[in-house]
C-alpha positions in Angstrom: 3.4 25.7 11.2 1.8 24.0 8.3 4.9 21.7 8.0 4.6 20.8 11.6 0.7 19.7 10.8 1.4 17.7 8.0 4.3 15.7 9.8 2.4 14.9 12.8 -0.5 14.1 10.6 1.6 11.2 8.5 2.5 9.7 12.0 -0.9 8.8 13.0 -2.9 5.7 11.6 -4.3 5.8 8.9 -8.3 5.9 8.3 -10.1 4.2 5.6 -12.1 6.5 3.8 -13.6 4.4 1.3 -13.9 0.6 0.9 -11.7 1.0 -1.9 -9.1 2.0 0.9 -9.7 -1.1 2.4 -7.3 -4.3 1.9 -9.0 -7.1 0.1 -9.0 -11.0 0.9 -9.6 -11.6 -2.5 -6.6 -9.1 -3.7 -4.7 -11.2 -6.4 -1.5 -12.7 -5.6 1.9 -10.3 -6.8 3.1 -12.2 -10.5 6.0 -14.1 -9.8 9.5 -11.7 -10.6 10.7 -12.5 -14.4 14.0 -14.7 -13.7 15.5 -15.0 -17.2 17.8 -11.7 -18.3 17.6 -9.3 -21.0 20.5 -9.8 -22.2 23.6 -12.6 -21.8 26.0 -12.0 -19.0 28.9 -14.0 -17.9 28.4 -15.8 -14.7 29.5 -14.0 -11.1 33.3 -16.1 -11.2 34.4 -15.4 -14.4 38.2 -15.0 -15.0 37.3 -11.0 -16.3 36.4 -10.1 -12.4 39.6 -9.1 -12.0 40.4 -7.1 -15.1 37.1 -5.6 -14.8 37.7 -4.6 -10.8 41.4 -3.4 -12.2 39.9 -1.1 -15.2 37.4 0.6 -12.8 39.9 1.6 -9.7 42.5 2.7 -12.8 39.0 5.1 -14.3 38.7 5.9 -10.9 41.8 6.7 -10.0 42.4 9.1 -13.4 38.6 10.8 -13.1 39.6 11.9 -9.6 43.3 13.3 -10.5 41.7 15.4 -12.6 38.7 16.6 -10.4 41.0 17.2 -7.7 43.1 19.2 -10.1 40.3 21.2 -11.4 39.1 21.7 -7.0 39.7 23.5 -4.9 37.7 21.5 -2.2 37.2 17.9 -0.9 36.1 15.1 -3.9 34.8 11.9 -3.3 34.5 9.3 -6.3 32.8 5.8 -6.2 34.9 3.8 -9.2 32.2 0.7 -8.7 28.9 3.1 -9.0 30.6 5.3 -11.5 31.1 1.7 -13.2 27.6 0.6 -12.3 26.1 3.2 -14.3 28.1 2.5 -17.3 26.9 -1.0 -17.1 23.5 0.6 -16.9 23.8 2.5 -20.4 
């Protein structure tokens, strides 16, 4: 029941209840989104796109042999987030 409450209560508008609440003409402006990256990365068409799309399908491919091995229900692997995420570390 108090599920129900709070769900229909998010739908409704919402009421200011201080001036604080209130959006400000004189808000400043968002800062303008740092351009320049941390670090020095090939551009988008260079020649290692392919080896690089090759290496991650060939991870891929090996990570889910063996979880399929190792399962005995369905598996599901994404090569490019896997990849992703390394590129993250």
């Amino acid at each position: 029941m108090l599920a129900a409450v709070l769900a229909a209560a998010g739908c409704g508008e919402k009421i200011a209840t201080s001036p604080a609440d209130e959006p400000s003409a004189t808000a400043p402006a968002p800062a303008e989104p740092y351009d320049e990256p941390a670090v020095d990365r090939p551009p988008p068409d260079s020649p290692y796109v392919a080896e690089l799309a090759a290496g991650l399908n060939e991870a891929g491919y090996d990570l889910f042999q063996i979880a399929a091995e190792e399962s005995d229900s369905d598996v599901v692997i994404s090569p490019l987030s896997i990849g992703i995420a390394f590129g993250m570390a």
